[in-house]
C-alpha positions, 0 to 999 in steps of 0.5 A: 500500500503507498504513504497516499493510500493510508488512512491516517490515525484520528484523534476524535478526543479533540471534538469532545469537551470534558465536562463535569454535570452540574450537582443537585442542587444546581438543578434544583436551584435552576428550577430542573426537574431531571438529571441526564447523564452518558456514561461509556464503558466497555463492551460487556454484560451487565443486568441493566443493559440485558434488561434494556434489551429485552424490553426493546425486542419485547416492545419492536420485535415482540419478542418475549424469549431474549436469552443472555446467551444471545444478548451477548453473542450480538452485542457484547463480544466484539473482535475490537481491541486496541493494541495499546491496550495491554489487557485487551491485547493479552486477553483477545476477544474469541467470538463465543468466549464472551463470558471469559472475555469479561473475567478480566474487565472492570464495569466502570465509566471510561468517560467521555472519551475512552482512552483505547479503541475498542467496542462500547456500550453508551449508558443514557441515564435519566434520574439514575435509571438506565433507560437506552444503551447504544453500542459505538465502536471506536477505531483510529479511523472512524466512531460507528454507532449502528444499534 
């Protein structure tokens, strides 16, 4: 492949601001009434996002028989990882493995921006309530968000 033909590497932190959501207080000294929050973390299961995910095939495919199993076939095992990231790069994602994948991951918010490439899940949160959960993909050349 020539130089030209390259993709080169993006750095999308640069189009996100940190920020820091305003206490409790302030939304009540504003007259708020809610709090809205994302939070990021890595591709895994979790009891909030598996029952998010069967209320959506219950509520637009009509499906009352969503398997764990099937919830992370489809949205938690992904063959992403970021090289750099020494854990992920011991511990290769191996499609069906899911359940082993997670052993050595910690559920926690990555922030607006995570700090490796990888598969994500984007947590909404409404007055402490997990109400839609999107998968976003992140690669040194492009964010994919299709679910």
């Amino acid at each position: 492949m020539d130089e030209e033909d390259k993709v080169p590497e993006l750095d999308y932190s640069q189009y996100f601001d940190e920020h820091f959501p305003i206490t409790k207080e302030e939304l009540k000294e504003h007259g708020l009434k809610h709090e809205y929050r994302v939070e990021i973390h890595r591709a895994m299961f979790s009891n909030e996002s598996f029952d998010v995910f069967k209320k959506y095939e219950k509520g637009i495919h009509h499906k009352n028989d969503s398997k764990k199993s099937g919830y992370m076939d489809f949205l938690c095992c992904s063959p992403l990882f970021d090289p750099k990231d020494e854990k992920e790069a011991y511990n290769k994602p191996v499609k069906g493995k899911q359940a082993d994948q997670d052993k050595h991951r910690e559920f926690k918010s990555e922030g607006v921006y995570p700090e490796f490439h990888g598969s994500y899940h984007m947590y909404h949160i409404l007055d402490d309530e997990v109400f839609a959960i999107g998968v976003i993909d992140i690669t040194p050349s492009v964010v994919s968000s299709v679910y």
